[in-house]
CHARMM-style PDB file with segment names, atoms N, HN, CA, C and O in Angstrom:
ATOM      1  N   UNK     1     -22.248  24.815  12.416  1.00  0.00      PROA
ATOM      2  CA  UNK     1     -20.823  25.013  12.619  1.00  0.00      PROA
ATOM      3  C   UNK     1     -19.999  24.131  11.681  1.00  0.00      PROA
ATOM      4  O   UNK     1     -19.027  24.599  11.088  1.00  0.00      PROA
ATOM      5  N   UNK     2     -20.404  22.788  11.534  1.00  0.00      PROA
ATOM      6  HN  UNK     2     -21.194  22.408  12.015  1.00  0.00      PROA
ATOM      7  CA  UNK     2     -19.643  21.613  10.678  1.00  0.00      PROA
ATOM      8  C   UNK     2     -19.724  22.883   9.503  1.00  0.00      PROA
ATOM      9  O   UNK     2     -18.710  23.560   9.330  1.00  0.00      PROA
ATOM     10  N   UNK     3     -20.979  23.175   8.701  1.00  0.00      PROA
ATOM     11  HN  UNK     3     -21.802  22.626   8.842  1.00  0.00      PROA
ATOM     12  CA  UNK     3     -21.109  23.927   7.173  1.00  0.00      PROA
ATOM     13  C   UNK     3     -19.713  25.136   7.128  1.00  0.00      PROA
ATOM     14  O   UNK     3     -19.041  25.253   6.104  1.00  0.00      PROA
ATOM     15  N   UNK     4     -19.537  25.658   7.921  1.00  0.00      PROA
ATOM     16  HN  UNK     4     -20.083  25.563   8.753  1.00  0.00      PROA
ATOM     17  CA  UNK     4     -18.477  26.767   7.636  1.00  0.00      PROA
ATOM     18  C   UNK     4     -17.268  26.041   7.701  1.00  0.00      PROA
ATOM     19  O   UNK     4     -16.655  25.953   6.638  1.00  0.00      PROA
ATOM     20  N   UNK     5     -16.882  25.614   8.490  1.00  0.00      PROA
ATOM     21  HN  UNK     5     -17.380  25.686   9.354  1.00  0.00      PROA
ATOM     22  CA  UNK     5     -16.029  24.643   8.798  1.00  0.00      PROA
ATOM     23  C   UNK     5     -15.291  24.484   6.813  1.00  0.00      PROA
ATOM     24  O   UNK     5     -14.504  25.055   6.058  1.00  0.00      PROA
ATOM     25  N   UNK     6     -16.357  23.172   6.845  1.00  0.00      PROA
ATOM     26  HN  UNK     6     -16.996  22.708   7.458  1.00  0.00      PROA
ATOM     27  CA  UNK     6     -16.657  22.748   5.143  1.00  0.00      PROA
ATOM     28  C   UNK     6     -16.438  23.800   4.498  1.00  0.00      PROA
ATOM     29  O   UNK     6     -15.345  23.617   3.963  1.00  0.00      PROA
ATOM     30  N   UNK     7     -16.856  24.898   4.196  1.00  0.00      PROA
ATOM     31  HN  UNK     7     -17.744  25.047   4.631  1.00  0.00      PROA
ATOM     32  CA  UNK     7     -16.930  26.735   3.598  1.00  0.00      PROA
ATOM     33  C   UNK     7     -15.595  26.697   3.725  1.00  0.00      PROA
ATOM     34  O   UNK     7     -15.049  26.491   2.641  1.00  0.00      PROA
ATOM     35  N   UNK     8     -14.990  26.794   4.467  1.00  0.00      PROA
ATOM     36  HN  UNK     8     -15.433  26.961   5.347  1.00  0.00      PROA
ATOM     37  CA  UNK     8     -13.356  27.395   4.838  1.00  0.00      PROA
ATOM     38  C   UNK     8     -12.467  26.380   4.278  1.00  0.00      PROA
ATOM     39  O   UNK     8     -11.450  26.489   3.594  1.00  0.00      PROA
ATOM     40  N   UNK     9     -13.088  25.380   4.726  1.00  0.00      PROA
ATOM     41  HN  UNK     9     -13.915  25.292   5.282  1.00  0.00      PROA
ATOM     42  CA  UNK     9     -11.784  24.310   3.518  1.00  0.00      PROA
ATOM     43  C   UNK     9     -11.473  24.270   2.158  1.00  0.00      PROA
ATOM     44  O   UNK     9     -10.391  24.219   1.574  1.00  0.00      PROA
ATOM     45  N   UNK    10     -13.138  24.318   1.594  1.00  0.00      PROA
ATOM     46  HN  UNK    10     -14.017  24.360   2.069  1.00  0.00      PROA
ATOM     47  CA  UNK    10     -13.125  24.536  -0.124  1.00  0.00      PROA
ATOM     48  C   UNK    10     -12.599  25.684  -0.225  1.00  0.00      PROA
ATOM     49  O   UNK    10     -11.713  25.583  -1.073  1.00  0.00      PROA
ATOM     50  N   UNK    11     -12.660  26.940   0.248  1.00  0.00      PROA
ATOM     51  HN  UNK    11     -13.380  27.022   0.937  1.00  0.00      PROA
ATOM     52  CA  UNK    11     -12.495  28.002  -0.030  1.00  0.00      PROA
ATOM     53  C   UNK    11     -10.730  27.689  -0.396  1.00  0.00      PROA
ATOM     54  O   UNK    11     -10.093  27.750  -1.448  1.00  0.00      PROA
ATOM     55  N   UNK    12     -10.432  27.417   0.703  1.00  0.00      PROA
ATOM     56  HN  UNK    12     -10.949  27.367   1.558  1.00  0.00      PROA
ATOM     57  CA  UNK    12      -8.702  27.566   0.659  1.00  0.00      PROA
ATOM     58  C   UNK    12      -8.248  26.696   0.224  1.00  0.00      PROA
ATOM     59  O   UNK    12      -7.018  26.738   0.217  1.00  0.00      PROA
ATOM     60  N   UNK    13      -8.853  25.513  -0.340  1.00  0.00      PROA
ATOM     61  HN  UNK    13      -9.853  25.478  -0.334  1.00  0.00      PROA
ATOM     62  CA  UNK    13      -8.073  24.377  -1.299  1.00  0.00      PROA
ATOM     63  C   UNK    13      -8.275  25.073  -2.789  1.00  0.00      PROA
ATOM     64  O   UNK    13      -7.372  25.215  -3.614  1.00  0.00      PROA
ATOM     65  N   UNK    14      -9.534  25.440  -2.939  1.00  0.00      PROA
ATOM     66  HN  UNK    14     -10.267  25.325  -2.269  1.00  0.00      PROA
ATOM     67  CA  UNK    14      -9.299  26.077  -3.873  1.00  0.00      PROA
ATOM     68  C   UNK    14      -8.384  27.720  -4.579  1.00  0.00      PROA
ATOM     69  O   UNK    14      -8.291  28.110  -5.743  1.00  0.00      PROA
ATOM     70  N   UNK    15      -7.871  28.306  -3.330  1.00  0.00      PROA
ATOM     71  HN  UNK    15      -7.946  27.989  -2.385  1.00  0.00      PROA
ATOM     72  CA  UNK    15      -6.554  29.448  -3.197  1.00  0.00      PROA
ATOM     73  C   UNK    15      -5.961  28.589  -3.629  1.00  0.00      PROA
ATOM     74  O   UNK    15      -6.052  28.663  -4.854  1.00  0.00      PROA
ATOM     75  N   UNK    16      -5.139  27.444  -3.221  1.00  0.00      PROA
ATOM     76  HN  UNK    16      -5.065  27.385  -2.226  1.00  0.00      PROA
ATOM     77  CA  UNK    16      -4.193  27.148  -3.033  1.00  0.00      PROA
ATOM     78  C   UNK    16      -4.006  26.584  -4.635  1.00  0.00      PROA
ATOM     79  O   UNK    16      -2.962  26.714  -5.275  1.00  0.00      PROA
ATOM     80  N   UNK    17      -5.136  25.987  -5.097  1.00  0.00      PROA
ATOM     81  HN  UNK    17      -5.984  25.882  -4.577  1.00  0.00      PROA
ATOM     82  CA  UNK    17      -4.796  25.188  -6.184  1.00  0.00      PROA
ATOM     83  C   UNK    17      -5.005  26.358  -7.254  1.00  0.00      PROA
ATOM     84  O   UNK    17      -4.173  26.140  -8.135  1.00  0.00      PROA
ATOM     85  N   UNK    18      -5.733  27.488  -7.570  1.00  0.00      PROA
ATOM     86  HN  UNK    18      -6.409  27.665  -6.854  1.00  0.00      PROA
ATOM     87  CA  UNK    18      -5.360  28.586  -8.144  1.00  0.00      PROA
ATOM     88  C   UNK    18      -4.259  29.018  -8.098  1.00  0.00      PROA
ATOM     89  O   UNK    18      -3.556  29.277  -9.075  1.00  0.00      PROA
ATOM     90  N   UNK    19      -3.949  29.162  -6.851  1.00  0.00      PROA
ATOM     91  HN  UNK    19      -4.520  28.952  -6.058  1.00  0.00      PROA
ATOM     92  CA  UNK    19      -2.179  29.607  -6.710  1.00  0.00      PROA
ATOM     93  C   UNK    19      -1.386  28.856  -7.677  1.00  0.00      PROA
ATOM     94  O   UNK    19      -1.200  29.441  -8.744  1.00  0.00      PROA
ATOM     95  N   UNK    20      -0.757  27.427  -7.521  1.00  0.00      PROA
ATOM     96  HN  UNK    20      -0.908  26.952  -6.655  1.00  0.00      PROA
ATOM     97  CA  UNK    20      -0.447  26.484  -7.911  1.00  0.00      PROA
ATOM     98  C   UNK    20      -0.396  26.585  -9.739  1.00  0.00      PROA
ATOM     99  O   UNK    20       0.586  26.395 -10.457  1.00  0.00      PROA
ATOM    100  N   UNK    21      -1.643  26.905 -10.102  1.00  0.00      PROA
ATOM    101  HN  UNK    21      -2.440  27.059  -9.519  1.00  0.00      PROA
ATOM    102  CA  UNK    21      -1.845  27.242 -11.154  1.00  0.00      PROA
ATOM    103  C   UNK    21      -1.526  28.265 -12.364  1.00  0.00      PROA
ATOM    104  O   UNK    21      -1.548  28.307 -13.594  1.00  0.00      PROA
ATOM    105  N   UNK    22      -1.236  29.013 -11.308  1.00  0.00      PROA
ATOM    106  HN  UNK    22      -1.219  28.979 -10.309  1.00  0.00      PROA
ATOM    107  CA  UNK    22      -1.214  30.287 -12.095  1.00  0.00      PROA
ATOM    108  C   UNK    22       0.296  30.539 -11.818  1.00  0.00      PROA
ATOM    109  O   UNK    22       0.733  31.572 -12.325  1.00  0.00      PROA
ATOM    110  N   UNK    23       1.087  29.852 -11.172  1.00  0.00      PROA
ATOM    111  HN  UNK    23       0.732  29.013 -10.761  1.00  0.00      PROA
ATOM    112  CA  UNK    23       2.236  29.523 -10.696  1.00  0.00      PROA
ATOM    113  C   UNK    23       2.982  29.154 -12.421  1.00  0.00      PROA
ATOM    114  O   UNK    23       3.768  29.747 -13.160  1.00  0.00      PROA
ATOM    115  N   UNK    24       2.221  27.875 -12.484  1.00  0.00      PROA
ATOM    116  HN  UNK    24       1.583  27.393 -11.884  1.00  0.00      PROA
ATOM    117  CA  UNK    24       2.899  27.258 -13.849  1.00  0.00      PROA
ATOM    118  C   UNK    24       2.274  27.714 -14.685  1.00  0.00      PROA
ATOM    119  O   UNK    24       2.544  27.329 -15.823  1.00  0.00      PROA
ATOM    120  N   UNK    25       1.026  28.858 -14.488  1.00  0.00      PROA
ATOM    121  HN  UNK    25       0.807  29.170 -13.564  1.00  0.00      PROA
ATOM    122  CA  UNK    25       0.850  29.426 -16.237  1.00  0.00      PROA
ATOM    123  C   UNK    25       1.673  30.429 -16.475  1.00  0.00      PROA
ATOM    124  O   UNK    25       1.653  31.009 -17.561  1.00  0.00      PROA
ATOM    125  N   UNK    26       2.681  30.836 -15.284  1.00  0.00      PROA
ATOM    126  HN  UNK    26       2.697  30.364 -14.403  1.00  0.00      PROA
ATOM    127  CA  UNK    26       3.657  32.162 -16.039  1.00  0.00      PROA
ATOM    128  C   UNK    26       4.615  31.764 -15.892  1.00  0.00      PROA
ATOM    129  O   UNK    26       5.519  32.366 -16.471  1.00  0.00      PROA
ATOM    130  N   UNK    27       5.075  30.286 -14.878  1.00  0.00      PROA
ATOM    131  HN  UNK    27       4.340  29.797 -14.407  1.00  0.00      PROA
ATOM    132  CA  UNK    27       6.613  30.490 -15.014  1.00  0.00      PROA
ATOM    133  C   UNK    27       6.936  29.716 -16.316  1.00  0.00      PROA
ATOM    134  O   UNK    27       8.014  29.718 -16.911  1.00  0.00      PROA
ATOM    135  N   UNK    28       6.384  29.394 -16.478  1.00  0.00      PROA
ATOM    136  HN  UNK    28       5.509  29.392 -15.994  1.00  0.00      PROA
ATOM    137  CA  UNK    28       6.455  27.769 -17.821  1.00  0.00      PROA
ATOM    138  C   UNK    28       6.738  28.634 -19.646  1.00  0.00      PROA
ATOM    139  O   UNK    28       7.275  28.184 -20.658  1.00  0.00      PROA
ATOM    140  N   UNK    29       6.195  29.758 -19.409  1.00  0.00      PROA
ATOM    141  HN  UNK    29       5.759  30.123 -18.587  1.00  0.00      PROA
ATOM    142  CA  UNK    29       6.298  30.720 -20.527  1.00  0.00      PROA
ATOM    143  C   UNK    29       7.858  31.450 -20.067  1.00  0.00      PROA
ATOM    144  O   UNK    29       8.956  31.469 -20.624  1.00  0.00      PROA
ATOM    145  N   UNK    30       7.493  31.848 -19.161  1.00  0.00      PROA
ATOM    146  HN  UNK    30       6.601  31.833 -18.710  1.00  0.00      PROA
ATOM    147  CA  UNK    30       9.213  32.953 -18.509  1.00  0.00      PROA
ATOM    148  C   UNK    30      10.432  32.133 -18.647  1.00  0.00      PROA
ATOM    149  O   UNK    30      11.397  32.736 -19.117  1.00  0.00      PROA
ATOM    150  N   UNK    31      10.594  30.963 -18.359  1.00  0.00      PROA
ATOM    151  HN  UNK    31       9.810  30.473 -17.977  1.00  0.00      PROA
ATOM    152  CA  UNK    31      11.537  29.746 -18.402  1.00  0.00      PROA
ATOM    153  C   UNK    31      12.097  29.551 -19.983  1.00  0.00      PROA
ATOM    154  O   UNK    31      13.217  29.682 -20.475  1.00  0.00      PROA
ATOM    155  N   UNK    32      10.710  29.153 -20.578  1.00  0.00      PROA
ATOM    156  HN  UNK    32       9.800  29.046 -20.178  1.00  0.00      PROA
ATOM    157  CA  UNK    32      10.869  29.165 -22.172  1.00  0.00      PROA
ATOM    158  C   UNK    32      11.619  30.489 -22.584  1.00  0.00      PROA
ATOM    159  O   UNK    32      12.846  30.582 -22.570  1.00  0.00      PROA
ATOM    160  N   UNK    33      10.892  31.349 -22.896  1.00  0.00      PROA
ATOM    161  HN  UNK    33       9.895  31.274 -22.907  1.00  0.00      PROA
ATOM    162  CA  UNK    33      11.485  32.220 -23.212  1.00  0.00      PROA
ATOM    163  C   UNK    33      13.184  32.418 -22.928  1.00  0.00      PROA
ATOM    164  O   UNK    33      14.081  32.338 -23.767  1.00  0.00      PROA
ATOM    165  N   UNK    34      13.292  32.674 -21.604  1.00  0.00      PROA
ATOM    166  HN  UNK    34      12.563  32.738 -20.922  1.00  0.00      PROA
ATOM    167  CA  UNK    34      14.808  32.768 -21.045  1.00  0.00      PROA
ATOM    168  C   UNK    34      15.500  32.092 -21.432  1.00  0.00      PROA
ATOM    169  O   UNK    34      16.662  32.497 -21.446  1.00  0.00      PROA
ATOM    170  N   UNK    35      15.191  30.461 -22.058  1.00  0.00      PROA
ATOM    171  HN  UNK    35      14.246  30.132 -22.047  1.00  0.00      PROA
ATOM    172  CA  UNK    35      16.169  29.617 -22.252  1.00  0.00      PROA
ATOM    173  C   UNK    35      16.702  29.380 -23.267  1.00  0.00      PROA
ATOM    174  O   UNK    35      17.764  28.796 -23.481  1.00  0.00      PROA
ATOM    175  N   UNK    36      15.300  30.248 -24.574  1.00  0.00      PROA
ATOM    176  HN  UNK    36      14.438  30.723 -24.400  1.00  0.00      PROA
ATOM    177  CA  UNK    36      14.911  30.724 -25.767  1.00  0.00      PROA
ATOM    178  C   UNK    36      16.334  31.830 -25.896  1.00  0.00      PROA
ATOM    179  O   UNK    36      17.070  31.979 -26.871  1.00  0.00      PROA
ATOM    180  N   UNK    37      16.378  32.318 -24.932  1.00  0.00      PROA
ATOM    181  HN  UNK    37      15.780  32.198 -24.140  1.00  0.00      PROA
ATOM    182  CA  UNK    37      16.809  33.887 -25.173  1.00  0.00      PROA
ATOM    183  C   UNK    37      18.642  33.614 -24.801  1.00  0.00      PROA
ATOM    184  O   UNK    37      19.550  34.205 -25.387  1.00  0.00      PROA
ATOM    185  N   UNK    38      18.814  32.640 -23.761  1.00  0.00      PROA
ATOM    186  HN  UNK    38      18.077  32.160 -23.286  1.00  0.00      PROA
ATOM    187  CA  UNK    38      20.278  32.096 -24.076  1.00  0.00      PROA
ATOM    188  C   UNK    38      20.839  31.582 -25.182  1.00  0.00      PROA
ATOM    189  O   UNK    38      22.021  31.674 -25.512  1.00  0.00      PROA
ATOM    190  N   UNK    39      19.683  30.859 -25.931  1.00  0.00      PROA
ATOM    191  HN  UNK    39      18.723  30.784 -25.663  1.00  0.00      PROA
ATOM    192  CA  UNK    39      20.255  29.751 -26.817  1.00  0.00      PROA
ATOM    193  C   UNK    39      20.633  30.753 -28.322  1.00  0.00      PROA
ATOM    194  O   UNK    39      21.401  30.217 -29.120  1.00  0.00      PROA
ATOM    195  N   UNK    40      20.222  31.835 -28.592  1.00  0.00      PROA
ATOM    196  HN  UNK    40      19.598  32.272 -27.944  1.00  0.00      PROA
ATOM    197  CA  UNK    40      20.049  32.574 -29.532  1.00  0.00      PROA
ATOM    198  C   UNK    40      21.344  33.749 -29.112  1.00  0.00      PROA
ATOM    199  O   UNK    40      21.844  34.475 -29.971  1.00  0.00      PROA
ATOM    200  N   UNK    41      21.675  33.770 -27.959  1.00  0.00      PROA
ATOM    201  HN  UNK    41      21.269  33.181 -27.261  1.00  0.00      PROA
ATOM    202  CA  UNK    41      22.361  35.110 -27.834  1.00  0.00      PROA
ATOM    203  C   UNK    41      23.855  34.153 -27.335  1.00  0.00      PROA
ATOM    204  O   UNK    41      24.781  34.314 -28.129  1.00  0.00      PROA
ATOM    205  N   UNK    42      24.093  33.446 -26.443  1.00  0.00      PROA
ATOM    206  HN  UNK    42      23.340  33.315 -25.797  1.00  0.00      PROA
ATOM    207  CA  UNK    42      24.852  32.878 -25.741  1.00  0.00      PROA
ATOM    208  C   UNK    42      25.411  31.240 -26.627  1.00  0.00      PROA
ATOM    209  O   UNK    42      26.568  30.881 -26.845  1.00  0.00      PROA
ATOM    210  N   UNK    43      23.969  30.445 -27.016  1.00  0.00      PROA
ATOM    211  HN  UNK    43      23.030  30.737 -26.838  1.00  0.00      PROA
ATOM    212  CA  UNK    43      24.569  29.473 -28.058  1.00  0.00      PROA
ATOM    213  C   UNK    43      24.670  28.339 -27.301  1.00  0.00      PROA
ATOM    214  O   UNK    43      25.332  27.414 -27.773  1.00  0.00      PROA
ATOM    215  N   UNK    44      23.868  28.134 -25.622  1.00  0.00      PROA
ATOM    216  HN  UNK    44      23.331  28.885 -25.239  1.00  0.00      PROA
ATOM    217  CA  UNK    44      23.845  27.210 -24.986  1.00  0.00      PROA
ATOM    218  C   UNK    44      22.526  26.600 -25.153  1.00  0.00      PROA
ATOM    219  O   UNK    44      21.463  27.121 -25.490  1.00  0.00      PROA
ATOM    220  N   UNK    45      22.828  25.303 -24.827  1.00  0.00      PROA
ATOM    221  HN  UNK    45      23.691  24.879 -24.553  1.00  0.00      PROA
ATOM    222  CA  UNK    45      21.966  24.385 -24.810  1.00  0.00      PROA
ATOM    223  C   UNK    45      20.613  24.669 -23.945  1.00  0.00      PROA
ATOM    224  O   UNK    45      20.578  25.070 -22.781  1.00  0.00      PROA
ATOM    225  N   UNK    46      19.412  24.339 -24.865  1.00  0.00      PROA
ATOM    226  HN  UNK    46      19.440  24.013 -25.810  1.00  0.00      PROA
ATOM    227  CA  UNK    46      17.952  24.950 -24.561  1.00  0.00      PROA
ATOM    228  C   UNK    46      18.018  23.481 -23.219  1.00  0.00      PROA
ATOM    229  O   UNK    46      17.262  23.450 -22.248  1.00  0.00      PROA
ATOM    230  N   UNK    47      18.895  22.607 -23.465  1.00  0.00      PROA
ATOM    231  HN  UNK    47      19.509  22.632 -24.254  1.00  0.00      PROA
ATOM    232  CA  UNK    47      19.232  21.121 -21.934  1.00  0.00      PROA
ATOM    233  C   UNK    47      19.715  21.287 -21.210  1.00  0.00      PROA
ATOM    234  O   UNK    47      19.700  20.397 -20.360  1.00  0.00      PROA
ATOM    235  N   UNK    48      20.323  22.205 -20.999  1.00  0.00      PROA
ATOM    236  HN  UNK    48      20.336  22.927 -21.690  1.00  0.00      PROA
ATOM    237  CA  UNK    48      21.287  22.861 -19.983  1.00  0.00      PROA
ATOM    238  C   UNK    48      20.907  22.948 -18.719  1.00  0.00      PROA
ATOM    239  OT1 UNK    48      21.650  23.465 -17.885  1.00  0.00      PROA
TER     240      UNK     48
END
């Protein structure tokens, strides 16, 4: 019973930290871009 227990924790720490992950591998590009895409069209600060 302890072994599944153990099973179910790794399992979902590791969701979570995939999640997490894959979180900042698309927003971190989408952000860029967008801020990319003000500064070129609009003329505001990529600091803004």
């Amino acid at each position: 019973m302890k072994d599944i227990f153990t099973y179910i924790v790794i399992a979902f720490m590791g969701i979570v930290g995939g999640g997490a992950s894959l979180y900042i591998l698309i927003s971190l590009p989408v952000m860029l871009a967008w801020k990319l895409q003000r500064k070129i069209r609009y003329g505001i600060s990529m600091f803004a």
